[in-house]
C-alpha positions as CSV (number, residue, x, y, z in Angstrom):
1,X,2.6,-4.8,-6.6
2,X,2.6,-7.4,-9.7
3,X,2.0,-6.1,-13.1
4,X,-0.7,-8.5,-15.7
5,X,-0.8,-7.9,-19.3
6,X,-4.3,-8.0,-20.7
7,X,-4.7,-8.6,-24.1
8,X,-7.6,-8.5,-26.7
9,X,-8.4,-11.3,-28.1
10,X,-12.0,-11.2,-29.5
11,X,-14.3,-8.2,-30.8
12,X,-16.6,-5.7,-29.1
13,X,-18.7,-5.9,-32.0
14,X,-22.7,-7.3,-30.6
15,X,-21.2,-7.1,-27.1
16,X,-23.0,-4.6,-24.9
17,X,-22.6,-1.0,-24.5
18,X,-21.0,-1.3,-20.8
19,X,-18.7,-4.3,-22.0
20,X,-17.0,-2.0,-25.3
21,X,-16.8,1.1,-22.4
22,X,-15.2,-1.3,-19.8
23,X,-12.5,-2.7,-23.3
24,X,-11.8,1.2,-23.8
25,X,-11.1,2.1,-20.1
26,X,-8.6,-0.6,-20.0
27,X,-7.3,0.9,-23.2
28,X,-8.1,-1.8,-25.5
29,X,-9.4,-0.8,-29.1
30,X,-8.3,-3.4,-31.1
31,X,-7.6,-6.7,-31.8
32,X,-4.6,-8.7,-30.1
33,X,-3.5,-5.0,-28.4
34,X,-1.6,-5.7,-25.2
35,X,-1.8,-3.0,-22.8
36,X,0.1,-3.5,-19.2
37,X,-2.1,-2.8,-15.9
38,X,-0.5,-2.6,-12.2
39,X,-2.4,-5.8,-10.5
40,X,-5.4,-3.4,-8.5
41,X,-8.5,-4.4,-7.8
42,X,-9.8,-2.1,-9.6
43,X,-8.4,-3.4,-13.1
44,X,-9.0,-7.3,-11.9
45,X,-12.5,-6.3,-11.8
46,X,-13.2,-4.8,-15.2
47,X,-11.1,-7.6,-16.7
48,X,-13.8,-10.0,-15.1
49,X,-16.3,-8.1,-16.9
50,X,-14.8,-9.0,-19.9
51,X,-13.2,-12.3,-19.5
52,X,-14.6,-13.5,-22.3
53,X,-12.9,-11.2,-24.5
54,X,-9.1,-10.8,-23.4
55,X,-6.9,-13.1,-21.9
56,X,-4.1,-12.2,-19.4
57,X,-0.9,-12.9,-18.0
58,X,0.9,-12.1,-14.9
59,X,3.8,-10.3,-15.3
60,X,6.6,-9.4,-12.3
């Protein structure tokens, strides 16, 4: 199973309530923090929440 890093790139500030809880259960609270994720389902789907605001890289 791969590994991405997701990474926070703009803020949570004005974005919905569900969008800043989705940011905090991938463990992102601030700006340009890099946390590392295993490559689930799960984890792709909250990131698609918040495309918008992280970017990501696949990581073996």
């Amino acid at each position: 199973m791969g590994k991405i890093k997701v990474t926070q790139v703009k803020s949570a500030i004005k974005r919905t309530q569900n969008q800043k809880r989705t940011l905090e259960a991938l463990g992102l609270k601030k700006l340009n923090q890099v946390v590392e994720h295993d490559n689930t389902p799960n984890i792709l789907g909250m990131v698609n929440k918040v495309k918008h605001l992280v970017s990501v890289e696949e990581t073996k």
